[in-house]
N, C-alpha and C positions, 0 to 999 in steps of 0.2 A: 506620401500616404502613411507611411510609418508612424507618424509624430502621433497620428492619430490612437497608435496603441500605445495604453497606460500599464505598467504595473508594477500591483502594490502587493505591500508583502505584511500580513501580521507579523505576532510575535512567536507564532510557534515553530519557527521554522526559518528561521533569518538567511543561515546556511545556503539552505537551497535556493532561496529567491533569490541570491547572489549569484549562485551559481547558473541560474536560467536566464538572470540578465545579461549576464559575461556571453552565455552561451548567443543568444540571439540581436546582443549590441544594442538594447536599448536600457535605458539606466530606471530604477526602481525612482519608483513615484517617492515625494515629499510625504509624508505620511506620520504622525504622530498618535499611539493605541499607547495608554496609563489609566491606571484605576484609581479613582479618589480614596479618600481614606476610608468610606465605608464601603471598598472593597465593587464599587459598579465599575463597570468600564466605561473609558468614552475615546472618541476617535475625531482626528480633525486632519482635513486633506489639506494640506499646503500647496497643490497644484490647481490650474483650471482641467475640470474634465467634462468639461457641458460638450454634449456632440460629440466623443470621444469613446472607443469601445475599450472596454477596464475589466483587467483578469483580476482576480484579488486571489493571491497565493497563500493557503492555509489551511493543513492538514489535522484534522480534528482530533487530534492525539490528547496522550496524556499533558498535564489536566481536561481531561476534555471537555466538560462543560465549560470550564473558561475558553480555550482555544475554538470551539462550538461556537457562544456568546458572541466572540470578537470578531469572528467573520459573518456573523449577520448585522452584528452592528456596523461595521465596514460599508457591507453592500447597502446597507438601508442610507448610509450615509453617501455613497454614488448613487445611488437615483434620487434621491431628495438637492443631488449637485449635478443632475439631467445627465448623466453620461448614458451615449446612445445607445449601448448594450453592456453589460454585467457578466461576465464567463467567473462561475467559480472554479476557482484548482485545485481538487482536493484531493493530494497525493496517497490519503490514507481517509478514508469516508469509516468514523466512529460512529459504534452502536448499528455498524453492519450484522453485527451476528445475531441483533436481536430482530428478526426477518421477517419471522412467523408463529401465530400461536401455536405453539407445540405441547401448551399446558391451559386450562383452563382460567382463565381469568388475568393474562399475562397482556404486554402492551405488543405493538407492534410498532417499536422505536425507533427503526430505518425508517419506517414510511411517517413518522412525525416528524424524522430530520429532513427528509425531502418536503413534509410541507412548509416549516421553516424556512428552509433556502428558497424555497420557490417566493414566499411572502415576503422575504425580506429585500428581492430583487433579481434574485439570479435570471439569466436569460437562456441560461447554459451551465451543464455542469462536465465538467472534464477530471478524472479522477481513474485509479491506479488498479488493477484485481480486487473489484468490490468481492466481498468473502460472499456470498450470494447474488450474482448474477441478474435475475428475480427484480433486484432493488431499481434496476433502470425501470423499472415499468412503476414505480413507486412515485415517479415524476411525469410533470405535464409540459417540461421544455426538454429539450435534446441533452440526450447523455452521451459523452465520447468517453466508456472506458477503455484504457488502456492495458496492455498486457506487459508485465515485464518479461516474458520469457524469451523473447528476442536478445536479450542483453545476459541473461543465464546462457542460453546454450550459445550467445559466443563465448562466454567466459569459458564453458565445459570444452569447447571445441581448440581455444587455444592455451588453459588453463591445466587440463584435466588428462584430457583426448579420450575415445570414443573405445579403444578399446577395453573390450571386458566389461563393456560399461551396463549397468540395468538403474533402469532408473525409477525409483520404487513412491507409491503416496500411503503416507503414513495412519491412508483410512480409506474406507468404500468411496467416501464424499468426494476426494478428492482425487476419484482415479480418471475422471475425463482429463483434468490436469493433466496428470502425470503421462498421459497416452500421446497426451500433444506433445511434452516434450519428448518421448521416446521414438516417436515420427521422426521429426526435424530431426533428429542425433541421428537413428536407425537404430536403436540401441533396444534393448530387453524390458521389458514393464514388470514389474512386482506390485501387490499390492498388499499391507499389512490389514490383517481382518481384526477391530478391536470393538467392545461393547463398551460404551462410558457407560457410568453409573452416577444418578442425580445430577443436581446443578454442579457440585462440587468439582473442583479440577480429581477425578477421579476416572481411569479408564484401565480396564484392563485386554491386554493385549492379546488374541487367541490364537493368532496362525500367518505362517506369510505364506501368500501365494506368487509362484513362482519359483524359477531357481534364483539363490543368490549366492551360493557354494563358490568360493575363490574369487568372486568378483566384486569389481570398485561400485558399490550403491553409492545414489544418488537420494537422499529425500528431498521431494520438491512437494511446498504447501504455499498459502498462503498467508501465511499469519504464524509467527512464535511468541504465543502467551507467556504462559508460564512456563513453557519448553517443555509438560508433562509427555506430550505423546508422543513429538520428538526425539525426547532421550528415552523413552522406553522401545520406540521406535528401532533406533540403532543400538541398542542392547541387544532385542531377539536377532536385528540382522548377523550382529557378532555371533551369536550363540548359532546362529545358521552357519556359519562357516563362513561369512563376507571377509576379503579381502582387507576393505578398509568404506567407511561410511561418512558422507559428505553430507549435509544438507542446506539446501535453498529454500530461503523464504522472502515474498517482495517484503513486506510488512517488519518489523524488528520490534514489537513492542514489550517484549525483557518485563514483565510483569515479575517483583520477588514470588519463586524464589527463583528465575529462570537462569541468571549468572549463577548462582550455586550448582544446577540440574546438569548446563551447559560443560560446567570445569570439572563435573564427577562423570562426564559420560564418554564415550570411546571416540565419540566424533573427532573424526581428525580437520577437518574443518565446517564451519560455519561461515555461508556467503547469504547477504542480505543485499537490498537498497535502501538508498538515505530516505526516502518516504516520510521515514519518522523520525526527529532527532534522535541520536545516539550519546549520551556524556560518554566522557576520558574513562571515568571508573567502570564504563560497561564494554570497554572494545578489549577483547579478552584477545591474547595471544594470537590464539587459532579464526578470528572473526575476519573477514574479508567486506568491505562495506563497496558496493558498487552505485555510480551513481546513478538518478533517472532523468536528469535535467536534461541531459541532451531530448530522449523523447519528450518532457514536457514541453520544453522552448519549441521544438520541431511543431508539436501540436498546436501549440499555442499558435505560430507564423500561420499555420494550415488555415487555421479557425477566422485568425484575423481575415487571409489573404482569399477566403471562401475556398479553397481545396479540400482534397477530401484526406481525411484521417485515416480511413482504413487499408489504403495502401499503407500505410506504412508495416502493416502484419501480414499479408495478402503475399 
């Protein structure tokens, strides 16, 4: 029954697709994605996959219109080659943040990429801490997002340990997050109060709640852009008296000037997952990259094998 599961791996992301094939022993589809000289893409599958259920692996990262492009041209190219079902894996879902109009006259570009993906074949979408939640309901086939925080609070658990621990979200948005993880730990909640200002990477930071006087913070978000709120983040925690200040993001998208933000701020470590390539010139000292291929592969078997996904966080 196995042989029946395909997968294929763009180019955004080669790494992990290796690492999910190794993970669950079936080897990456025959696959060829290059762009002509004026710059289209185009894709040709070297394998048969008529009657065959096909994950296509590809995280819509930077560049992300290209990376975007190349996975719908992918999947339009398995269903136009009858494979039986289409699951996309998209460890990191681009143009998450633009969710909702919040401003007059603005797009709402999550729910054009779910129309996309749904148009161009998907039958399934399987993907990683959508930054808005919300966005599953933006689709009319079944979404299985994933949570990395299972693989955070092991790392804090035998990385870290639990005492003194609070574990702080770097804004109102994100303190459901942050509650989850201070459950599973048992550990203290903080949450930084900050007002952004405009579209611009601009926030300013007004108050933390909670104590964090001598104690080891944690920041857990989803997503490091620019690293603006972040490192301003663990500045007030310092200036509060913290111990020492860590933070967690599934997402790593290091947007300049964020390695410059990351090397002038007091963080003593930054822990991420591969989600999104990383280059050699961005894995800075103190940076911890943890992988999610085990949960994706695990998901992936589940998906294939009709089990259910949500035990695996339960």
């Amino acid at each position: 029954m196995k042989d029946n599961l395909v997968l294929l791996c763009g180019n955004a992301h080669p790494e992990l697709g290796k690492r999910i094939s190794e993970r669950i022993g079936v080897p990456l589809g025959n696959i060829e994605v290059f762009k002509f000289a004026d710059d289209e893409t185009f894709c040709k599958i070297n394998d048969n996959i008529r009657k065959r259920d096909v994950f296509v692996i590809q995280p819509t990262c930077r560049p992300v219109n290209d990376t975007l492009m190349e996975l719908l041209i992918i999947m339009d190219a398995c269903k136009r080659a009858s494979a039986r079902s289409i699951t996309a894996v998209v460890p990191y879902y681009g143009y998450s943040r633009t969710d909702k109009k919040d401003q007059p006259r603005v797009p709402i570009t999550a729910k054009l990429v779910a129309d996309l993906v749904t148009t161009a074949g998907a039958n399934r979408l399987i993907t990683i801490d959508l930054h808005a939640e919300a966005i599953q309901g933006f689709f009319d086939i079944p979404v299985d997002q994933l949570y990395a925080m299972p693989i955070f609070i092991k790392y804090i658990k035998e990385e870290i340990g639990t005492d003194n621990l609070v574990i702080v979200s770097p804004d109102a948005g994100g303190a459901a997050r942050a509650r989850a993880h201070a459950k599973r730990l048992g550990a203290d909640l903080a949450i930084i109060d900050k007002r952004r200002v405009g579209n611009q990477d601009l926030s300013e930071v007004l108050n933390v709640i909670g104590e964090v006087q001598g104690k080891v913070c944690v920041l857990v978000d989803d997503i490091i852009d620019t690293a603006g709120s972040i490192t301003k983040a663990s500045m007030v925690l310092m200036e509060q008296g913290a111990k020492e200040v860590r933070a967690m993001a599934t997402h790593a998208v290091l947007s300049p000037p964020a390695i410059e933000r990351l090397e002038k701020s007091p963080l003593n470590e930054i822990v991420v997952t591969d989600t999104i390539p990383i280059p050699e010139e961005q894995r800075l000292k103190n940076l911890t990259v943890l992988t999610v291929s085990e949960l994706l592969g695990e998901t992936i078997k589940r998906v294939f094998y009709g089990e259910s996904v949500s035990s695996l966080f339960i």
